[in-house]
TIVEXGU-465171 format. One record per atom (N, C-alpha, C): chain; atom name; z, x, y. Coordinates in steps of 0.001 Angstrom, whole numbers, plus 500000, padded with zeros to 6 digits. Each point is the difference from the previous one (the first is absolute). Layout:
residues N
<atom><chain>A</chain><name>CA</name><w>Z</w><u>X</u><v>Y</v></atom>
...
END
This chain:
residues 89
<atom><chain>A</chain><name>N</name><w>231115</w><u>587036</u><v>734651</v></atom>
<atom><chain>A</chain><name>CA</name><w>501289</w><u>499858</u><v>499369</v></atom>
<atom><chain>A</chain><name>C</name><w>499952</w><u>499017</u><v>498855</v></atom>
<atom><chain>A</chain><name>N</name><w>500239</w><u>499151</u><v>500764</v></atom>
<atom><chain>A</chain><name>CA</name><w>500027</w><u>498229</u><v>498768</v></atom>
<atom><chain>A</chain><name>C</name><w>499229</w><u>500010</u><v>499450</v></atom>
<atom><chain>A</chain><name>N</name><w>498658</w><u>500353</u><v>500164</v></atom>
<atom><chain>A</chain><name>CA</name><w>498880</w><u>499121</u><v>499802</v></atom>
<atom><chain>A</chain><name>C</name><w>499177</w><u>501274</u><v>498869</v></atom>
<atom><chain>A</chain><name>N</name><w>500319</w><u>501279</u><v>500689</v></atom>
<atom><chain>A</chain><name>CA</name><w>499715</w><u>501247</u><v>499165</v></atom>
<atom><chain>A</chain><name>C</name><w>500547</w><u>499683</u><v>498776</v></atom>
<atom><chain>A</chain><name>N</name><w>501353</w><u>499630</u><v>499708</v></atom>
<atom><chain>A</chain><name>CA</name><w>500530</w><u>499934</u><v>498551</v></atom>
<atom><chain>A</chain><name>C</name><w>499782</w><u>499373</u><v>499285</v></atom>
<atom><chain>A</chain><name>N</name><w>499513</w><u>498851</u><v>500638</v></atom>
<atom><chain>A</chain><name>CA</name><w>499572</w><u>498581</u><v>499716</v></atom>
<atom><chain>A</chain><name>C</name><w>498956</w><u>500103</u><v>499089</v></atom>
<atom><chain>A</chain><name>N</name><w>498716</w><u>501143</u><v>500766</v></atom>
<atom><chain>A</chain><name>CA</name><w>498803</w><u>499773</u><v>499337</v></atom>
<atom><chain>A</chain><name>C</name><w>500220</w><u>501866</u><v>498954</v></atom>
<atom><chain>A</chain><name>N</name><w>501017</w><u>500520</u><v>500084</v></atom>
<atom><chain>A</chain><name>CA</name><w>499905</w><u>500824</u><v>498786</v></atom>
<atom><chain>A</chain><name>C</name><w>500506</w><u>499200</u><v>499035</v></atom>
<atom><chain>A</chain><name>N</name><w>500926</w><u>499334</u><v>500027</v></atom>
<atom><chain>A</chain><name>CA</name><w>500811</w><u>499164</u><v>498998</v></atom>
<atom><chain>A</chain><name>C</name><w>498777</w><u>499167</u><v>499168</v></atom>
<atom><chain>A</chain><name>N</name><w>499546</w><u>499505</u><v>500492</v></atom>
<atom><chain>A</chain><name>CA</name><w>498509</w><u>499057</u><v>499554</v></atom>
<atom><chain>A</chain><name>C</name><w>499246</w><u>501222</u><v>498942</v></atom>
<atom><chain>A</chain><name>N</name><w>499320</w><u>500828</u><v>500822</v></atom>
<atom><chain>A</chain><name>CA</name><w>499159</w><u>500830</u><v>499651</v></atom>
<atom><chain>A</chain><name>C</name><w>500491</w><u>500499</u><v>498574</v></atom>
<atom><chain>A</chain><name>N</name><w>501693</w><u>500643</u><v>499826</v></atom>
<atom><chain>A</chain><name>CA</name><w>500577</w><u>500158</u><v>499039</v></atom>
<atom><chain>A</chain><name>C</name><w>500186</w><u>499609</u><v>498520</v></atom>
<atom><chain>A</chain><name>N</name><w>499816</w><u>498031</u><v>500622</v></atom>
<atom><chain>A</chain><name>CA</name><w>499867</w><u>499056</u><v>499067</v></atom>
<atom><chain>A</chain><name>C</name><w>498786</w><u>499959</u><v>499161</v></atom>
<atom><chain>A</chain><name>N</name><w>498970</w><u>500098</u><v>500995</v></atom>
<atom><chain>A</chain><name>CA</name><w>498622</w><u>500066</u><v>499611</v></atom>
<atom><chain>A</chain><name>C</name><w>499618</w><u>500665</u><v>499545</v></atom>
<atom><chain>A</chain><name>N</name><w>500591</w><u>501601</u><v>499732</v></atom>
<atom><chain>A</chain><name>CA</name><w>499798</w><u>500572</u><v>499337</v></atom>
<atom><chain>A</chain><name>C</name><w>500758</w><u>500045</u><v>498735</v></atom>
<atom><chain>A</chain><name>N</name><w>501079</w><u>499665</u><v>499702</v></atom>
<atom><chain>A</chain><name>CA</name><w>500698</w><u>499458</u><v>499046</v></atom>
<atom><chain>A</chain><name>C</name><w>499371</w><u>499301</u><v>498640</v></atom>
<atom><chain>A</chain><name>N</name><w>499414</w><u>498517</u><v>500819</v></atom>
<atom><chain>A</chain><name>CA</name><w>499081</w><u>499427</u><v>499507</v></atom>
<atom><chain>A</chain><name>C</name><w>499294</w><u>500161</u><v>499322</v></atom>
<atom><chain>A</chain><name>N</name><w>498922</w><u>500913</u><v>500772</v></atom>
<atom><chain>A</chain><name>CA</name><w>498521</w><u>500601</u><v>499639</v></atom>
<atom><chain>A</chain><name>C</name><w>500907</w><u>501025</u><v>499139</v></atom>
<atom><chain>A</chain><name>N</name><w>500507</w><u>500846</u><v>499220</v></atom>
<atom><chain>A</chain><name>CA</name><w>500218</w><u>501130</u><v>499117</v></atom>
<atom><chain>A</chain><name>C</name><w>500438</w><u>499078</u><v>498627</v></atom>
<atom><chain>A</chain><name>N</name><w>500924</w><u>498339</u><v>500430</v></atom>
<atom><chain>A</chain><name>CA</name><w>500192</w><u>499312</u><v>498747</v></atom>
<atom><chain>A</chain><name>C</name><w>499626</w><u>499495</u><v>499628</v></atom>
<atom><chain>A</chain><name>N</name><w>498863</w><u>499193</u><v>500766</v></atom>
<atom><chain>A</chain><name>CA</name><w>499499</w><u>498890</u><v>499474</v></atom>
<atom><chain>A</chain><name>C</name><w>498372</w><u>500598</u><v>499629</v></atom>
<atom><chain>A</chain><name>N</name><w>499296</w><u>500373</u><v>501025</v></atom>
<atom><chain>A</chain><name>CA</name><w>498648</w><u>500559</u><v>499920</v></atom>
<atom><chain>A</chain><name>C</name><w>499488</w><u>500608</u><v>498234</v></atom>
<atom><chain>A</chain><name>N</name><w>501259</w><u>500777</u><v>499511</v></atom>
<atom><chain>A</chain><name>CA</name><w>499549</w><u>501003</u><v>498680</v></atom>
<atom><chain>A</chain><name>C</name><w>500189</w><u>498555</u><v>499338</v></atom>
<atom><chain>A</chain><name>N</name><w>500358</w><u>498501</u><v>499987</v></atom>
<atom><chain>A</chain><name>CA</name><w>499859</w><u>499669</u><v>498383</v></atom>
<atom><chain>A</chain><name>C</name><w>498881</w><u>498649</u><v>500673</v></atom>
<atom><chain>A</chain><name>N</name><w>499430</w><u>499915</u><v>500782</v></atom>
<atom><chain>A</chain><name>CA</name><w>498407</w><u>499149</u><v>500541</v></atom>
<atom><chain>A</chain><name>C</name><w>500454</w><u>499226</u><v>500820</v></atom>
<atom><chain>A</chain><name>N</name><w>501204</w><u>499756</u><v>500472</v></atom>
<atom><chain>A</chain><name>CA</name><w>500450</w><u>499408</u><v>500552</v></atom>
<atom><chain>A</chain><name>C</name><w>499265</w><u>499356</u><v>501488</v></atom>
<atom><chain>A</chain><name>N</name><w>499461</w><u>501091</u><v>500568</v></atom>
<atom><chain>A</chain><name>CA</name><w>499320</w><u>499866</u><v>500932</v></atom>
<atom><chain>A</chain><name>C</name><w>498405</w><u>499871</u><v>500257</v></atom>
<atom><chain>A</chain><name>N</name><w>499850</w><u>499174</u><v>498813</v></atom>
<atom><chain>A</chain><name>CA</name><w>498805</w><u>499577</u><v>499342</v></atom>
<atom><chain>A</chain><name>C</name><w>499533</w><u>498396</u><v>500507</v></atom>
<atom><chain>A</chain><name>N</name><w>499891</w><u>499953</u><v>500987</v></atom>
<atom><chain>A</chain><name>CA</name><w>499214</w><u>498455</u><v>500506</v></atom>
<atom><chain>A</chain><name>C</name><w>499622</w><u>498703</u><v>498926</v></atom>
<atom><chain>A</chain><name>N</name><w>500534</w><u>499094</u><v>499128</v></atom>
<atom><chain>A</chain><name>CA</name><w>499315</w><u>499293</u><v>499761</v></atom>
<atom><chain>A</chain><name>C</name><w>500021</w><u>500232</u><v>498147</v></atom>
<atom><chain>A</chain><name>N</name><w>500403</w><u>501802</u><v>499570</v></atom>
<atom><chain>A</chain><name>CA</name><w>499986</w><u>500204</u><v>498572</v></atom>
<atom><chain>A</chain><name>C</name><w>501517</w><u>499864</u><v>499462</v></atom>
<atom><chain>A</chain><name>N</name><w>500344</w><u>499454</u><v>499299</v></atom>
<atom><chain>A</chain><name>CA</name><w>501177</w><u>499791</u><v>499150</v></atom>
<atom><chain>A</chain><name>C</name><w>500653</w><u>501530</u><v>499753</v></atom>
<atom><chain>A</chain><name>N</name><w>500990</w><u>500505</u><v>499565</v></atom>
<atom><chain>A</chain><name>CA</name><w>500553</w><u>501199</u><v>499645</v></atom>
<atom><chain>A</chain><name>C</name><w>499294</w><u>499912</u><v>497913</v></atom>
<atom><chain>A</chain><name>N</name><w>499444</w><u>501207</u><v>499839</v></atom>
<atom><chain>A</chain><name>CA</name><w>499907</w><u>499987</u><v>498484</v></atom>
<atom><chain>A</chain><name>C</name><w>501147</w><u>499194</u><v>499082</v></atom>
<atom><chain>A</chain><name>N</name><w>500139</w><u>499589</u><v>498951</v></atom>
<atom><chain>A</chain><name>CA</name><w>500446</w><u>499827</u><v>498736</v></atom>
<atom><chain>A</chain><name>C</name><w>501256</w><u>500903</u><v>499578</v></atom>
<atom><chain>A</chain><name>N</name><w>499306</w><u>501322</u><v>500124</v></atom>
<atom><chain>A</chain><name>CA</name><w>500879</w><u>501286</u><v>499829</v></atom>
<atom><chain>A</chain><name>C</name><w>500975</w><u>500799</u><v>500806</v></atom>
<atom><chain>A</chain><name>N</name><w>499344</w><u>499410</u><v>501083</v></atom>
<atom><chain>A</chain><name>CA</name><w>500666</w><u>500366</u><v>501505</v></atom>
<atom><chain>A</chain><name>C</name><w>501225</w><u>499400</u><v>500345</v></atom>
<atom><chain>A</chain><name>N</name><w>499961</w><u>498287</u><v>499470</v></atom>
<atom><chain>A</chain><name>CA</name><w>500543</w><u>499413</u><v>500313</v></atom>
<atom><chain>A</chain><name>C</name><w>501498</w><u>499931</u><v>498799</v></atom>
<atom><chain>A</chain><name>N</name><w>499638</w><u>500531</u><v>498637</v></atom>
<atom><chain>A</chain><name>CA</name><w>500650</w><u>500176</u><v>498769</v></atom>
<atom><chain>A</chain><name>C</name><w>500971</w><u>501065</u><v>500753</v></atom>
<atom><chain>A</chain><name>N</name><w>499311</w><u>501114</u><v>500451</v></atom>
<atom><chain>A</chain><name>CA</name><w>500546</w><u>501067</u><v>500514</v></atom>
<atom><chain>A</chain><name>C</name><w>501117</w><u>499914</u><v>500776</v></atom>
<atom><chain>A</chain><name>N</name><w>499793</w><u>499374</u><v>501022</v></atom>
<atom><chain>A</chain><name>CA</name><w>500826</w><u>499341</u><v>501060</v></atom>
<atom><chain>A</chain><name>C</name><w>501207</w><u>499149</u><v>499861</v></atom>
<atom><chain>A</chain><name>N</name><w>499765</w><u>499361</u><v>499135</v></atom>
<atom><chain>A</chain><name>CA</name><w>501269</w><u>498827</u><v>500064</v></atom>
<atom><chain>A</chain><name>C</name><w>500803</w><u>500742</u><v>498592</v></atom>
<atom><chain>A</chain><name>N</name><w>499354</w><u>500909</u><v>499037</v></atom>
<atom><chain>A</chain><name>CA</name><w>500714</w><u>501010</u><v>499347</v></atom>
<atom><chain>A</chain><name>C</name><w>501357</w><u>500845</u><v>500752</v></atom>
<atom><chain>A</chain><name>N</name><w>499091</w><u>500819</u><v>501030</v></atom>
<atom><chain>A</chain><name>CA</name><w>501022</w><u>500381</u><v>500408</v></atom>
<atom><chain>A</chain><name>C</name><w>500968</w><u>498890</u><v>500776</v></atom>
<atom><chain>A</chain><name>N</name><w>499642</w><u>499216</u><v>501037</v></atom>
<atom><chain>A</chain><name>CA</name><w>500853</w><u>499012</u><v>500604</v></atom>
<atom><chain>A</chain><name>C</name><w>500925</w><u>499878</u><v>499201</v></atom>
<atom><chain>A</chain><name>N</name><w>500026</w><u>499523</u><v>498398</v></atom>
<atom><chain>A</chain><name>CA</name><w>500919</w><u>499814</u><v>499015</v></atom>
<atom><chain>A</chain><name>C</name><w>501171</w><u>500964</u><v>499755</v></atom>
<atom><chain>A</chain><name>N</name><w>499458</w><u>501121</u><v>500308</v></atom>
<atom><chain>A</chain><name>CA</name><w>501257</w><u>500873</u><v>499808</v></atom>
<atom><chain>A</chain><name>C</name><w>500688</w><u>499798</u><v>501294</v></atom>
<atom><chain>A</chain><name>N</name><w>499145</w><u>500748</u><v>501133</v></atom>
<atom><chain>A</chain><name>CA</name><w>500402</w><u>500696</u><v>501079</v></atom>
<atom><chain>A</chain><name>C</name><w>501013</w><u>498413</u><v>500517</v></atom>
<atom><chain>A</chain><name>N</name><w>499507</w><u>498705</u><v>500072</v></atom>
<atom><chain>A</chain><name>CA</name><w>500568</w><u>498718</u><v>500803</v></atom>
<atom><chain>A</chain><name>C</name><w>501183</w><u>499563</u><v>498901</v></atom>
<atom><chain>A</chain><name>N</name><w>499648</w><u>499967</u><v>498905</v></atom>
<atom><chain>A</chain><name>CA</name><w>500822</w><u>499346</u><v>499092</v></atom>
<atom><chain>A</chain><name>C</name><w>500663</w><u>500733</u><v>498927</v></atom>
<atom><chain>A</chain><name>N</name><w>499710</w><u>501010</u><v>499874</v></atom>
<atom><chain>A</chain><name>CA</name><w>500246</w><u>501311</u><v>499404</v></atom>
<atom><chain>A</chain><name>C</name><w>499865</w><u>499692</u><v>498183</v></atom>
<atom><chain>A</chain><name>N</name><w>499290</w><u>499660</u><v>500005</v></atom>
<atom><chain>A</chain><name>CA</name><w>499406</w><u>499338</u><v>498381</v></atom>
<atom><chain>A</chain><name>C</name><w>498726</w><u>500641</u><v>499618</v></atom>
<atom><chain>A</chain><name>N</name><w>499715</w><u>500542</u><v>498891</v></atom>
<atom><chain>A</chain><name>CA</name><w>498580</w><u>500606</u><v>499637</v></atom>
<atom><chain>A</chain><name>C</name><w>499550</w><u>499416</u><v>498891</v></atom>
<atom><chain>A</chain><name>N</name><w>499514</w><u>498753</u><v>500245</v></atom>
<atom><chain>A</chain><name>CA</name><w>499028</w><u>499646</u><v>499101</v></atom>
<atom><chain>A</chain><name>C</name><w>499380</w><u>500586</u><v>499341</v></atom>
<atom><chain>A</chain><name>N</name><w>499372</w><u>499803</u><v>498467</v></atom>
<atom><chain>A</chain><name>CA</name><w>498787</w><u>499872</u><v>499709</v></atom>
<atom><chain>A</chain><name>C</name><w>498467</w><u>499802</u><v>500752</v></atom>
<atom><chain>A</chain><name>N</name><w>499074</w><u>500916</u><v>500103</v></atom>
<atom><chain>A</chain><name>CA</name><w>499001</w><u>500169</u><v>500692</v></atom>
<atom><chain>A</chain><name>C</name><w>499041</w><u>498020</u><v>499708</v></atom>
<atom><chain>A</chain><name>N</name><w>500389</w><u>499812</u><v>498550</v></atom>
<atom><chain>A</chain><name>CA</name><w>499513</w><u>498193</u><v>499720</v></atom>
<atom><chain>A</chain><name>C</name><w>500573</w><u>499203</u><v>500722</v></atom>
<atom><chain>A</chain><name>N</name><w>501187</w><u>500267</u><v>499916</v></atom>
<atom><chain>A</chain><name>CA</name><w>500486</w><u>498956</u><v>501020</v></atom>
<atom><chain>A</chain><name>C</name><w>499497</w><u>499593</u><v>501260</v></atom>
<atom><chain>A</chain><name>N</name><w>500190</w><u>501409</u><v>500976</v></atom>
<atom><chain>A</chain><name>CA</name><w>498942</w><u>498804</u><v>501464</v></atom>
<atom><chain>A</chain><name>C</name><w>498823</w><u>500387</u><v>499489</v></atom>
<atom><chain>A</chain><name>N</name><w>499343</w><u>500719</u><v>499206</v></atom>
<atom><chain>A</chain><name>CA</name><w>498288</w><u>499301</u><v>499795</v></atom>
<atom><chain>A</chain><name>C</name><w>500094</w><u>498174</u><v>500062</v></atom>
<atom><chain>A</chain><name>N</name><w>501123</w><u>499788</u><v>498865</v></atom>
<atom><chain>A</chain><name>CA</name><w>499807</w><u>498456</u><v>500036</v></atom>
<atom><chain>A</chain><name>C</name><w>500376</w><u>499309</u><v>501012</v></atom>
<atom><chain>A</chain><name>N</name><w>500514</w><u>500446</u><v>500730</v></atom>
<atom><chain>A</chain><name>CA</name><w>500427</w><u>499072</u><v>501684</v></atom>
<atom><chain>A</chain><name>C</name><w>498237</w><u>500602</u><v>500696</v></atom>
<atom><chain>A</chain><name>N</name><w>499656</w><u>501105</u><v>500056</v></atom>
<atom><chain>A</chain><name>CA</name><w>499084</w><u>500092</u><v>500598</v></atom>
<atom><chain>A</chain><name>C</name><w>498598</w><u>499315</u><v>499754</v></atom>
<atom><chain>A</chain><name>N</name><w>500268</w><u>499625</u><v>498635</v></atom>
<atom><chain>A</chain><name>CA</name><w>498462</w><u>499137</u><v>499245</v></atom>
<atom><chain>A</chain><name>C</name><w>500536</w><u>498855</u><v>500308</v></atom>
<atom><chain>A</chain><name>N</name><w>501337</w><u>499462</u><v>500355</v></atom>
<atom><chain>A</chain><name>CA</name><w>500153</w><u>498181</u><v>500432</v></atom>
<atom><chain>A</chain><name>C</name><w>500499</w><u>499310</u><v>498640</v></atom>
<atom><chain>A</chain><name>N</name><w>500794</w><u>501041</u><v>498921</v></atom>
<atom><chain>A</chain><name>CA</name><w>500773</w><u>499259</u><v>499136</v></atom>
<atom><chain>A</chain><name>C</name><w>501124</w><u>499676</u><v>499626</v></atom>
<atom><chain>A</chain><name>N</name><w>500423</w><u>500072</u><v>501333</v></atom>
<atom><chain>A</chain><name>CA</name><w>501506</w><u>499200</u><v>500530</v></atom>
<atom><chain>A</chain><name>C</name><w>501010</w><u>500744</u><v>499698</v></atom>
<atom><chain>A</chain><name>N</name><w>501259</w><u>500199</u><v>500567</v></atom>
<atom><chain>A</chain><name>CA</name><w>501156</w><u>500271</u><v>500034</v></atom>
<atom><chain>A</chain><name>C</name><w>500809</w><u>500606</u><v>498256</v></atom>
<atom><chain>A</chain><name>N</name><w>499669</w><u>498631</u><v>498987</v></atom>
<atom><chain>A</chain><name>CA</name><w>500491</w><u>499735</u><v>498825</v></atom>
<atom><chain>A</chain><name>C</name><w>499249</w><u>501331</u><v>499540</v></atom>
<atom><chain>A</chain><name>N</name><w>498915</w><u>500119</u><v>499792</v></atom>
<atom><chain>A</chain><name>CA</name><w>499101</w><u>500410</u><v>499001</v></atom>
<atom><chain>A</chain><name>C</name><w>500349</w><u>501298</u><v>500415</v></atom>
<atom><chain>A</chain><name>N</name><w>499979</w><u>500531</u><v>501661</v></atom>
<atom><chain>A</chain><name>CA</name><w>500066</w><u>501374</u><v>500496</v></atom>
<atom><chain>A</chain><name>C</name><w>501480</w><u>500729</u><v>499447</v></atom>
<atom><chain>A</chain><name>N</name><w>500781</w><u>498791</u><v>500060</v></atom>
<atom><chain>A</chain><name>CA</name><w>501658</w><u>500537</u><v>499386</v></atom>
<atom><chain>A</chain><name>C</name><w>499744</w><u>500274</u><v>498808</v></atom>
<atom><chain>A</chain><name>N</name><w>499529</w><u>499094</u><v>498990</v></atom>
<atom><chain>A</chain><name>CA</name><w>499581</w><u>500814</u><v>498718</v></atom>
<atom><chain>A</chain><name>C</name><w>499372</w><u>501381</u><v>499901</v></atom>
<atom><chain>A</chain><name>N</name><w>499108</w><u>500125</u><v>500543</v></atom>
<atom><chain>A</chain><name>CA</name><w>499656</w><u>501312</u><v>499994</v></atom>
<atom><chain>A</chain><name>C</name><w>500526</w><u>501145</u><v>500755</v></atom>
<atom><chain>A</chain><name>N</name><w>500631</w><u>499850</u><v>500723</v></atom>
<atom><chain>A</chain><name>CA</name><w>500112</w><u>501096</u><v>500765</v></atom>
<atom><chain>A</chain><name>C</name><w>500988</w><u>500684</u><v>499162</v></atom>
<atom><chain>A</chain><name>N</name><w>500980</w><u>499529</u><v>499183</v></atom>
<atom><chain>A</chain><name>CA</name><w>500955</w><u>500648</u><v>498957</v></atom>
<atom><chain>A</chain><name>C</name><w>501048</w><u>500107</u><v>500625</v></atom>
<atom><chain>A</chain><name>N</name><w>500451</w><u>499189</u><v>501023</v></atom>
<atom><chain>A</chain><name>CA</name><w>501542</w><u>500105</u><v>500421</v></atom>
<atom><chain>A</chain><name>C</name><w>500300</w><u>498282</u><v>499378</v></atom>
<atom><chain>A</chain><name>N</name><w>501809</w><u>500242</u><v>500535</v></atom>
<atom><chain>A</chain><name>CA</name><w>500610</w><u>498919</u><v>499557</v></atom>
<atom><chain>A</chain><name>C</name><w>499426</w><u>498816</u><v>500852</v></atom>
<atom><chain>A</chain><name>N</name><w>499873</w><u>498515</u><v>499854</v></atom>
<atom><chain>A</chain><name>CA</name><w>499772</w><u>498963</u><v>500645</v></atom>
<atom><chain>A</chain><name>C</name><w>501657</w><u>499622</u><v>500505</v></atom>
<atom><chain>A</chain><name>N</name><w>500718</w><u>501163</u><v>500609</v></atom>
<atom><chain>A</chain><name>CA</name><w>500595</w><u>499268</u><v>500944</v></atom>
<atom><chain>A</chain><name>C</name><w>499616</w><u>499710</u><v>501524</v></atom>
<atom><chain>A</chain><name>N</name><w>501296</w><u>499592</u><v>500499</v></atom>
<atom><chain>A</chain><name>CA</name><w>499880</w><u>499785</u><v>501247</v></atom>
<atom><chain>A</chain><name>C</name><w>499308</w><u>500749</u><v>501024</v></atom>
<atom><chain>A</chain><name>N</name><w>500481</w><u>501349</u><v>499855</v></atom>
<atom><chain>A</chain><name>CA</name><w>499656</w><u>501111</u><v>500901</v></atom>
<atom><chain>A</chain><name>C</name><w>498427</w><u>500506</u><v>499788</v></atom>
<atom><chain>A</chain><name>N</name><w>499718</w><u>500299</u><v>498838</v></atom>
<atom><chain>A</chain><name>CA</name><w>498637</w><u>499714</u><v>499678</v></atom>
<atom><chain>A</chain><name>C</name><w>498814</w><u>498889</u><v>500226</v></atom>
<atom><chain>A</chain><name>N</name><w>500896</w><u>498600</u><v>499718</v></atom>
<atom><chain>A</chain><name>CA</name><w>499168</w><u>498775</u><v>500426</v></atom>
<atom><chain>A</chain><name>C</name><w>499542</w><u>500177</u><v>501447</v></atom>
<atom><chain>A</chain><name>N</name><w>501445</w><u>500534</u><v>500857</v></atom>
<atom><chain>A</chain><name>CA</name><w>499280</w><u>499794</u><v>501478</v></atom>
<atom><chain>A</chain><name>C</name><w>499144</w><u>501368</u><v>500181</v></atom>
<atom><chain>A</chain><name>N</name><w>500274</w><u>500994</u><v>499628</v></atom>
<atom><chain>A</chain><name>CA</name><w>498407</w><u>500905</u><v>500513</v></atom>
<atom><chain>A</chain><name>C</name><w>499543</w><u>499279</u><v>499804</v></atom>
<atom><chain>A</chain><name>N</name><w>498956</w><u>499575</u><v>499189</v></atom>
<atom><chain>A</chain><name>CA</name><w>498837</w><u>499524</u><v>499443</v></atom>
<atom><chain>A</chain><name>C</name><w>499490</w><u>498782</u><v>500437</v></atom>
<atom><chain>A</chain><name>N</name><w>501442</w><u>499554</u><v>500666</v></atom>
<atom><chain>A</chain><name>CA</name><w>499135</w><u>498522</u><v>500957</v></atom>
<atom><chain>A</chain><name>C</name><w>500026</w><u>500190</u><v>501452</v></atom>
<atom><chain>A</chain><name>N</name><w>500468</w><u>501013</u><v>500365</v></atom>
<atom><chain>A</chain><name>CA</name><w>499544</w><u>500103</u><v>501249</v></atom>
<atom><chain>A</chain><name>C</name><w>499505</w><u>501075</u><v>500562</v></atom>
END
């Protein structure tokens, strides 16, 4: 009963997991996610979380480590508010 649902519910998850995370290296021991992978990723996050579509420069430059300022410049949206916070968190 309990315990049956218990461990499909799990199993469910785990497979969840493994179909989202596995395709971008995620499940890579010890290796960082690519450059591109990672451009890729927080690209979409930008729309889909914050519903903003950057410029593809923009998180390159959060992804190379050139801060917040520099990434708002490029990405080609406004430096407001709503924009400032994608990009910092």
């Amino acid at each position: 009963g309990d315990l049956e649902a218990r461990v499909s519910g799990l199993w469910t998850a785990l497979q969840e997991l493994e179909q989202t995370l596995i395709p971008h290296g995620l499940h890579v021991v010890g290796a960082g996610t690519p450059e591109e992978e990672r451009v890729d990723l927080l690209l979409a996050l930008a729309q889909s979380a914050h519903g903003v579509r950057p410029e593809r420069a923009g998180i390159e430059a959060l992804v190379t480590g050139q801060g917040v300022e520099a990434a708002l410049t490029a990405s080609g949206l406004p430096a407001d508010d709503v924009t400032r916070a994608a990009f910092a968190s």
